[in-house]
C-alpha positions as CSV (number, residue, x, y, z in Angstrom):
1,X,142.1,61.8,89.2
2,X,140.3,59.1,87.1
3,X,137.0,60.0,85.0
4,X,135.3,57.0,86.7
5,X,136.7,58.6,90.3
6,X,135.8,62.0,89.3
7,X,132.3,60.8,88.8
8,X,132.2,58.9,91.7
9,X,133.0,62.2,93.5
10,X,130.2,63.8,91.9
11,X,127.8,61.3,92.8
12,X,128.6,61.1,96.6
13,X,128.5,65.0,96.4
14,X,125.2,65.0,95.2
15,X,123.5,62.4,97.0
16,X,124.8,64.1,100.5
17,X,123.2,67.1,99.7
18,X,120.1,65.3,99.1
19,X,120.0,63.7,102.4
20,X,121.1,67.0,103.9
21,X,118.2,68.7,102.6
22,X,116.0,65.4,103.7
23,X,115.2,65.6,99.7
24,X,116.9,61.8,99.2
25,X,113.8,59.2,97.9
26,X,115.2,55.4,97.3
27,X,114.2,53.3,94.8
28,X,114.8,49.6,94.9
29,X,114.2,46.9,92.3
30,X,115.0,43.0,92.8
31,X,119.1,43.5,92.6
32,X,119.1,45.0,95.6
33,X,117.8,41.8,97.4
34,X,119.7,38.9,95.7
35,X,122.9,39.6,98.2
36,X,120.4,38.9,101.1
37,X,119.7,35.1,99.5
38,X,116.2,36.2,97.6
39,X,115.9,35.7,93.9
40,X,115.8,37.8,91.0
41,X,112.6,37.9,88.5
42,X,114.4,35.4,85.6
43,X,115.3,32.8,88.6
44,X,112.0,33.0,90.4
45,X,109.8,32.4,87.1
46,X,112.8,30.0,85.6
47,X,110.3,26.8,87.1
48,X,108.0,28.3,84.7
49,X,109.3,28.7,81.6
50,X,110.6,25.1,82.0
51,X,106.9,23.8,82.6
52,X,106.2,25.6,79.3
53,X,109.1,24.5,77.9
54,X,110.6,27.8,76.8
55,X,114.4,28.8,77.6
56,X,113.9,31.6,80.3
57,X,117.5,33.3,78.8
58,X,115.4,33.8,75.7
59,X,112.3,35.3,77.6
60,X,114.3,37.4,80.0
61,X,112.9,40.9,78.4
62,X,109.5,39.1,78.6
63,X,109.5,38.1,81.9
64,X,105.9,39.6,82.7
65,X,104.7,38.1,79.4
66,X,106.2,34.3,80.2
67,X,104.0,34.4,84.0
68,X,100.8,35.4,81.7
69,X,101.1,32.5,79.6
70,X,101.7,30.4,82.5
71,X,98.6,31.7,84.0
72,X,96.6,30.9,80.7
73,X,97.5,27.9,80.4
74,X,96.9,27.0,83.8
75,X,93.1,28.4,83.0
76,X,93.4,31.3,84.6
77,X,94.6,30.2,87.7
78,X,97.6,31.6,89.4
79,X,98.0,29.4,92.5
80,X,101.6,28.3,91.2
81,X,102.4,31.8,91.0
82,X,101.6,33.1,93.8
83,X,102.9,30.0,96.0
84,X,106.3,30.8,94.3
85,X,106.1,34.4,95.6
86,X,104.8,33.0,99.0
87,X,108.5,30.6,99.0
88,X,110.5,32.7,97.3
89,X,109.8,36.1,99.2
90,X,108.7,35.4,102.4
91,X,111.4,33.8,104.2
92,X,112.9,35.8,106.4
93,X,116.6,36.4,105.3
94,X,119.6,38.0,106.6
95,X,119.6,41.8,106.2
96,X,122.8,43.1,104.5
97,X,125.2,46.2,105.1
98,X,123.5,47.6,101.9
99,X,120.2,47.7,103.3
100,X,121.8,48.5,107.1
101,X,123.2,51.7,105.5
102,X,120.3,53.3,103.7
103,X,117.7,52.6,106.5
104,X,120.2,54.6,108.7
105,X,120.2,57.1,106.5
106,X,117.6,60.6,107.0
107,X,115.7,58.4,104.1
108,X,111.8,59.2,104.9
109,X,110.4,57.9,101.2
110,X,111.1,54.1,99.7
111,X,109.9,52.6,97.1
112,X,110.3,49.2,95.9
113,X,108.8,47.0,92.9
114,X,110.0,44.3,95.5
115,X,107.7,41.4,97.5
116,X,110.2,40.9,100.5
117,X,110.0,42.8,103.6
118,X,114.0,43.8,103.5
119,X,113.7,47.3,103.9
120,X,110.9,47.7,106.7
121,X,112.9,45.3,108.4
122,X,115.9,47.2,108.0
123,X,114.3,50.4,109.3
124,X,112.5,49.1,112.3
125,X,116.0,47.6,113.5
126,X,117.4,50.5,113.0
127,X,115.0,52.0,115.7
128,X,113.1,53.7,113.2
129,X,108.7,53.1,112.5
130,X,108.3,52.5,108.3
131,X,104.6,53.1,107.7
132,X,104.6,50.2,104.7
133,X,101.7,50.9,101.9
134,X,101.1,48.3,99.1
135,X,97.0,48.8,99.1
136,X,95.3,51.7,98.1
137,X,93.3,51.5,101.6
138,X,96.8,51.6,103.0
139,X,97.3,54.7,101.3
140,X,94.3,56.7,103.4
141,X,95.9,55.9,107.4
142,X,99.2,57.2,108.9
143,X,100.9,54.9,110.7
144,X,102.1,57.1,114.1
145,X,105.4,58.4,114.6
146,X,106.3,57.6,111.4
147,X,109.9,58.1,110.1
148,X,109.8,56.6,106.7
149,X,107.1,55.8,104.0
150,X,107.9,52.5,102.1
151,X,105.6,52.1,99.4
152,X,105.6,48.3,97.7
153,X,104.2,49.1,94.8
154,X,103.8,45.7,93.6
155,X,102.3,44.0,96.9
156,X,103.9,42.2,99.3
157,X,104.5,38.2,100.0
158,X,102.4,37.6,102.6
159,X,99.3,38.5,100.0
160,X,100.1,37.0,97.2
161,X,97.3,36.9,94.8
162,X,96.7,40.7,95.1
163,X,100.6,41.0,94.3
164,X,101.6,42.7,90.8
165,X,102.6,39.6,88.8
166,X,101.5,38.8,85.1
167,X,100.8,41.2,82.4
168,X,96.8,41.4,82.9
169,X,97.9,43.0,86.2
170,X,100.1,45.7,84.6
171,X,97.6,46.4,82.0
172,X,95.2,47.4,85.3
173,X,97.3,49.2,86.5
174,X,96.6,52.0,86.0
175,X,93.2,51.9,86.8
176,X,93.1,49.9,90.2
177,X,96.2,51.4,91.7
178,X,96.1,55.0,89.9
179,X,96.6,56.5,93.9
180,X,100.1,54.8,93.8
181,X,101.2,56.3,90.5
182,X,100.5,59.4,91.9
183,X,102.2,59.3,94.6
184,X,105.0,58.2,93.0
185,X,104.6,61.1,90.3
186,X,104.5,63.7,92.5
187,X,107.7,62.2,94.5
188,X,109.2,62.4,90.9
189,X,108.6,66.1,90.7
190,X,109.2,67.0,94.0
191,X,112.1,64.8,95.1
192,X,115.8,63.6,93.9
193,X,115.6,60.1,93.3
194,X,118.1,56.9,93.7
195,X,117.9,53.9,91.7
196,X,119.0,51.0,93.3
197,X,119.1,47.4,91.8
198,X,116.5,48.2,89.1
199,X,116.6,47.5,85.6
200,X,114.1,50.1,84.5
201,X,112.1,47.5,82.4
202,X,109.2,47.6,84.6
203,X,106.3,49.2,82.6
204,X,104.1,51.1,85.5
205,X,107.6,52.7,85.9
206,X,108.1,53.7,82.5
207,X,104.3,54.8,81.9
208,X,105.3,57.2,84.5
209,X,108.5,58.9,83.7
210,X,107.1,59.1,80.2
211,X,103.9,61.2,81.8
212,X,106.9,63.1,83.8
213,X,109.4,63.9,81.1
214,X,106.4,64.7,78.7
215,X,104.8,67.5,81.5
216,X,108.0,68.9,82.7
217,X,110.4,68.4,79.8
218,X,113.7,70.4,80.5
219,X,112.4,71.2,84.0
220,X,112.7,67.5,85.2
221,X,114.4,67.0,88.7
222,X,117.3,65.1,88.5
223,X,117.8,61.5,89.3
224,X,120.7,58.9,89.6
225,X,121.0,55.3,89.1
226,X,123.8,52.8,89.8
227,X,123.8,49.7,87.3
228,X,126.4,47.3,86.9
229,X,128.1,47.2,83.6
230,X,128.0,45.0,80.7
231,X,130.2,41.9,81.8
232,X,131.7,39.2,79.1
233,X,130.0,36.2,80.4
234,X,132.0,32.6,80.5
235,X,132.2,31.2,76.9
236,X,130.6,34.7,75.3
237,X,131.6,35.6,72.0
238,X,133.6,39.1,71.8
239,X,131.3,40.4,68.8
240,X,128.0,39.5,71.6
241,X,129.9,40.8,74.3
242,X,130.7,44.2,72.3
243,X,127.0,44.2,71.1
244,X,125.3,43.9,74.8
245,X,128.1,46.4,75.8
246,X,126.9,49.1,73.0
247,X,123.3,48.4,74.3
248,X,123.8,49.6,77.6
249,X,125.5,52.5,76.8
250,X,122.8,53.5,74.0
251,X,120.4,52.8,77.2
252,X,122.3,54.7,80.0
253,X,122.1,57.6,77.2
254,X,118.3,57.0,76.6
255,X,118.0,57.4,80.1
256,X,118.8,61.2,80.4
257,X,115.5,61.9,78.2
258,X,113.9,60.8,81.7
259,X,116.3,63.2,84.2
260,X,118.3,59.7,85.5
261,X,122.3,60.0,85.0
262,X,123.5,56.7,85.6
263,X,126.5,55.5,87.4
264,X,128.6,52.2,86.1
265,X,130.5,49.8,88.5
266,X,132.0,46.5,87.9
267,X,130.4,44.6,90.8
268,X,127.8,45.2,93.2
269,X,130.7,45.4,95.8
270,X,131.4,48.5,94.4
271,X,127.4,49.7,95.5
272,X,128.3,49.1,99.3
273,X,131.9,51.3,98.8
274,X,129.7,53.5,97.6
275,X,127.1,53.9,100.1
276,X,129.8,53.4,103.0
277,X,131.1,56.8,101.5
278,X,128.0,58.6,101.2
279,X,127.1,57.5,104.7
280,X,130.5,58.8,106.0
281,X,130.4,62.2,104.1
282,X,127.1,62.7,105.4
283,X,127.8,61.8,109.2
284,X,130.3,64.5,108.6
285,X,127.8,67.1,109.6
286,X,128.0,66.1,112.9
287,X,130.7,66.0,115.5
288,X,130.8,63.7,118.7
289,X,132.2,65.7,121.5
290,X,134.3,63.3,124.1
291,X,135.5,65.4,127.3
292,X,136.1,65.3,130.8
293,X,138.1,67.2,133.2
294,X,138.8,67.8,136.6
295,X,142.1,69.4,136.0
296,X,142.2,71.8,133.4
297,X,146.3,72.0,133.5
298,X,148.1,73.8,131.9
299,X,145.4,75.8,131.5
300,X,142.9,77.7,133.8
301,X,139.4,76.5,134.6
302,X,137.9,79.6,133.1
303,X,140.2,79.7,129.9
304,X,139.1,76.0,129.2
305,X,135.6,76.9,130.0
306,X,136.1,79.8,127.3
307,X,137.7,77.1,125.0
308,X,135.1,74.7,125.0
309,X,132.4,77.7,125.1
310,X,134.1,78.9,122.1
311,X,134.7,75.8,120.0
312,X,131.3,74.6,120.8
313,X,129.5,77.8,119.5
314,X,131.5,77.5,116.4
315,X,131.1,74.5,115.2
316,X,127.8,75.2,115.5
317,X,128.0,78.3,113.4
318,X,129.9,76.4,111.0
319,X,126.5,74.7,110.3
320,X,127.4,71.4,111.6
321,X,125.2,69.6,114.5
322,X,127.3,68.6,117.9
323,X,126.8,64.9,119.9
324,X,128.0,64.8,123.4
325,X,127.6,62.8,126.4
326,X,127.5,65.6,128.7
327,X,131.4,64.8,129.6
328,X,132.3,66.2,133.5
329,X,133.7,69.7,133.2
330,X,133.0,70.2,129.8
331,X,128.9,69.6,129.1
332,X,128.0,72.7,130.4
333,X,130.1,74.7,127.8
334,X,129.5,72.5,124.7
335,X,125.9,73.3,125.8
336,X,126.4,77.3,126.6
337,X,128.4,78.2,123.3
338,X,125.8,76.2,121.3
339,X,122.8,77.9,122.4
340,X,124.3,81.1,122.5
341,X,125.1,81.2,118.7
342,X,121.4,79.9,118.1
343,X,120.0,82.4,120.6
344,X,121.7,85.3,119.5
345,X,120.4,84.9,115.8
346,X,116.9,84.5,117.1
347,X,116.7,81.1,115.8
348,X,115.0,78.2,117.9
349,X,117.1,75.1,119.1
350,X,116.6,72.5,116.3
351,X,116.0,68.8,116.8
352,X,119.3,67.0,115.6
353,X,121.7,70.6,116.3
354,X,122.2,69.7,119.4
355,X,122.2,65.9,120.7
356,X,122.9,65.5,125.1
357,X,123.2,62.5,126.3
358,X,123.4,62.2,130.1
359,X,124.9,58.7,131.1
360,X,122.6,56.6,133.0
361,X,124.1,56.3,136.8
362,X,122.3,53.9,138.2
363,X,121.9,50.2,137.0
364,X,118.4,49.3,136.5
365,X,117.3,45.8,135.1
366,X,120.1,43.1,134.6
367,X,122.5,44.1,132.6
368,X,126.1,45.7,134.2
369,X,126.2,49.5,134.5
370,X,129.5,49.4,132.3
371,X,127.9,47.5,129.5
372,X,125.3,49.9,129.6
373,X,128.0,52.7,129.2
374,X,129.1,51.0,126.5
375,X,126.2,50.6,124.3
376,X,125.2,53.8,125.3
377,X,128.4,55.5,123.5
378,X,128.3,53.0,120.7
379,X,124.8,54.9,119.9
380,X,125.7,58.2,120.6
381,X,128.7,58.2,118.3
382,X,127.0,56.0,115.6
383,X,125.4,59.4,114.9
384,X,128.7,61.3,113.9
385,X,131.2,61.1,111.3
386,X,133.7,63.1,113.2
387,X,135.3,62.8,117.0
388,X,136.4,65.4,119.2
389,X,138.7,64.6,122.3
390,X,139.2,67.2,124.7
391,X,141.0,66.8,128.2
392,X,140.2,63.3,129.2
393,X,140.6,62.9,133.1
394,X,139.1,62.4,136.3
395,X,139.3,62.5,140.2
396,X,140.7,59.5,141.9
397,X,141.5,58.6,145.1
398,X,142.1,62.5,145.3
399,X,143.9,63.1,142.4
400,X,143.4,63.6,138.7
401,X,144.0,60.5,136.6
402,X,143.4,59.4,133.1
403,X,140.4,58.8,131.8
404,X,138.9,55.2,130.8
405,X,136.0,56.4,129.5
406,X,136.8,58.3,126.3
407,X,139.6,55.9,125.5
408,X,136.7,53.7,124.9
409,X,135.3,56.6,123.3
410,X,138.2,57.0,121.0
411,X,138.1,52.9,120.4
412,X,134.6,53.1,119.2
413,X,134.9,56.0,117.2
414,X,138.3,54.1,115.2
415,X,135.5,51.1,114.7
416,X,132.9,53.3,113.4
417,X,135.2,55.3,110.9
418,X,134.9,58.5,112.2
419,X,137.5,61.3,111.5
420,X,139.4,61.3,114.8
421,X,140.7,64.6,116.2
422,X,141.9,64.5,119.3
423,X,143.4,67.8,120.9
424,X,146.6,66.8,122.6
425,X,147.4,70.3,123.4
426,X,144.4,69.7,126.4
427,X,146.8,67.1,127.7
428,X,146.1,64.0,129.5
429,X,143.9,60.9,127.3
430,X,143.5,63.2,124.2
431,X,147.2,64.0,124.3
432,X,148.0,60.3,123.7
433,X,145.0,59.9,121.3
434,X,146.8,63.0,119.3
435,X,150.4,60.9,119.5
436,X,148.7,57.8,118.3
437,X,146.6,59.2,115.2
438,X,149.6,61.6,114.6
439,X,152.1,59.1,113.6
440,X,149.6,56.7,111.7
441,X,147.1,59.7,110.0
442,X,146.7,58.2,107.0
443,X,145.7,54.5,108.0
444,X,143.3,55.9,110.7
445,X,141.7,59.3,108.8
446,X,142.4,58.6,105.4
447,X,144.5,59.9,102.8
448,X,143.5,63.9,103.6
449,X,144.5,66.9,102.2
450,X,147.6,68.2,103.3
451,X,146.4,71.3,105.3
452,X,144.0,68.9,107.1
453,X,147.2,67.3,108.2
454,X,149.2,70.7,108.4
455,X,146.2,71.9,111.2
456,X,146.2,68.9,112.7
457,X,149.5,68.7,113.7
458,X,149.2,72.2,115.6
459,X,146.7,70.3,118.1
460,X,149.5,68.8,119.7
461,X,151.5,71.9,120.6
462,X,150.8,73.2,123.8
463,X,152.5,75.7,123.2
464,X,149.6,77.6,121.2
465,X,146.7,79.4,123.1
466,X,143.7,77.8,123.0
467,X,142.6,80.5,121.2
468,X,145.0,79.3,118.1
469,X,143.7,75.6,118.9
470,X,140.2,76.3,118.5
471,X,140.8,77.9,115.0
472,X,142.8,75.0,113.9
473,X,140.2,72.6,114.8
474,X,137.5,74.8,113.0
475,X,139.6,75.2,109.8
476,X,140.3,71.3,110.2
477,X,136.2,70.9,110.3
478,X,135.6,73.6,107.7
479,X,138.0,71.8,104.9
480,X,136.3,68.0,105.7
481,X,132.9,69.8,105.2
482,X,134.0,70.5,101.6
């Protein structure tokens, strides 16, 4: 394994047990926007520096400088300013899978240096309520049912003139919007912090990890970034090149006086890989439950029962949360061997431990009862990063037959990237779910390690108890936790 892999490792590592301990906070500067179509600080002020005729390459470190000089010139009068903010920033644009992924995330603190409205956006179509705050007034009310804070700590587009924008209001700062620094201070101290499209040349920002470092010195909480490197630009000189390269690395070390380990990747695409892993590690907490039976053969009703009793209670144990649909034959175990583990400890029934979700069964509104279904799963399973199948049947015309329903399961699951485990040994649908992700493991699951594969195999033989079953299935779970 590769330094830049092992560290890649690391950082999904870390980050997942941030969001597993709800101790994630986001912070997003003006590269996290540009993929959705909205400009970055150089191209927005570019119009400008040309009106002053200055080269905005050469004023790119002064970028908060160049928009006071506009507005002296313009005698103190920001109306050009401020309608570039209004064009630039509050279009609507297209949200992207970067800012898809970290609204789904257990996320409950933004904050952006940002004008656009990307990440509320993001987070009310996600089915989540963002209580946005870029006034101090904001600051005093609690939007209800909140799941997420963002805090735009630089305004917002639709009121432009009392938007962060020149130097005079940076040097105010601190006085007119001292509640917002801290807040953010004390989400410094209190929470793990990651850096997302920022450049760290803002100054309120560095005002305040310089009042954090200086306070908590070798105590500081740490942070992560992820900046692109140092790339040799079209017609570059290799003596610049090398110098801008040295630069960054003198600043990615500077930036561990502050508690902020930085993370390099060639190209933003790299960001989204990135995410799409953490995302997927940390879905791997919980495990969508697919099962229906009406014939438990070759096995007794009360041995299955047991099985599923067992297995459900668990997983649970294991510290991983369960997703089920309340399958025919099998909800009533999943639920009995979850609550019993939680009972028995004298612990309470947590809010995401346990997710049952009854199918609807009878069409209301316009919309098909089988499109319904299928939305319905789609949601439920959007929640989990692995898939149980277990049995898979149904009576029909008198008899048992296969089961439609978690075929489409199993379908949705492979489109969502969840780790598929079906249990052939229960026969019927999840024994030809275990043949197919058998014989192509590695293009479905992943390269995994090769006792996930060896336990995984023994799912198929129906010739183990179900006893032996369920411990393979929990070893399987145990090693993807890790």
């Amino acid at each position: 394994m590769s330094a830049d892999s092992t560290e890649r490792d690391r950082l999904i590592r870390t980050l997942t047990k941030e969001l597993r301990e709800k101790n994630l906070a986001l912070f997003v500067g003006a590269g996290f926007s540009m993929d959705s179509g909205f400009v970055s600080w150089s191209q927005l002020l570019a119009p400008i520096a040309e009106e002053l005729k200055l080269d905005i390459k050469r004023e790119e470190a002064n970028l908060v400088t160049l928009a006071q000089y506009h507005y002296n010139a313009a005698g103190s009068n920001r109306g050009k300013l401020n309608q570039l903010l209004i064009e630039e920033f509050g279009k609507d644009a297209k949200l992207g899978e970067n800012h898809r992924m970290v609204a789904r995330l257990p996320i409950q603190t933004y904050w952006t240096t940002n004008y656009d409205k990307l990440i509320e956006t993001a987070l009310s179509e996600s089915g989540k309520v963002p209580d946005v705050k870029y006034t101090k007034k904001q600051l005093v009310y609690t939007r209800p049912n909140r799941d997420a804070i963002v805090y735009k700590m630089h305004g917002d587009a639709d009121h432009p003139s009392e938007a962060v924008l020149i130097k005079d209001d940076y040097e105010k700062y601190h006085v007119e919007m001292q509640p917002f620094l801290d807040a953010l201070t004390g989400d410094l101290i209190s929470k793990a912090f990651l850096f997302l499209g920022f450049s760290f040349t803002d100054p309120n920002l560095d005002y305040i990890l310089s009042r954090v470092r200086v306070a908590y010195s070798k105590d500081q909480r740490q942070h992560n970034c992820i900046l692109r490197k140092v790339r040799r630009e079209k017609g570059e000189k290799k003596a610049d090149y090398e110098y801008r390269q040295r630069k960054q690395e003198l600043f990615v070390q500077d930036l561990l006086r502050f508690g902020i380990k930085a993370y390099l990747v060639a190209e933003y695409s790299e960001l989204t890989d990135l995410l799409r892993a953490v995302e997927k590690q940390y879905r791997r907490d919980t495990v969508f439950i697919s099962g229906a039976a009406h014939d438990y053969s070759p096995h007794g009703k009360d041995e299955a029962s047991a099985f599923v009793y067992g297995l459900s209670r668990d997983i649970v144990k294991a510290g991983l949360k369960i997703v089920s649909g309340f399958g025919l034959g099998v909800g009533g175990s999943v639920i009995a061997g979850a609550l019993d583990h939680i009972y028995m400890r004298g612990g309470t029934l947590a809010k995401e431990q346990l997710v049952l979700r009854p199918f609807p069964q009878e069409q209301s509104g316009q919309r098909p009862l089988k499109a319904l279904w299928t939305d319905y799963r789609k949601d439920m399973i959007s929640h989990a990063g692995i898939a149980l199948f277990l049995f898979g049947n149904k009576l029909e015309g008198g008899k048992a037959v296969l089961s439609g329903g978690m075929r489409e399961e199993y379908e949705i699951a492979k489109q969502q990237g969840l780790f598929l485990l079906p249990v052939g040994a229960t026969g019927y649908i999840a024994k030809e779910l275990w043949g197919e992700v058998n014989t192509r493991f590695d293009e479905l699951n992943g390269a995994a390690h090769r006792d996930i594969k060896r336990h995984f195999a023994h799912l198929g033989d129906p010739k183990l108890s179900l006893e032996e079953i369920r411990n393979h299935i929990i070893a399987i779970l145990n090693l993807l936790a890790k």
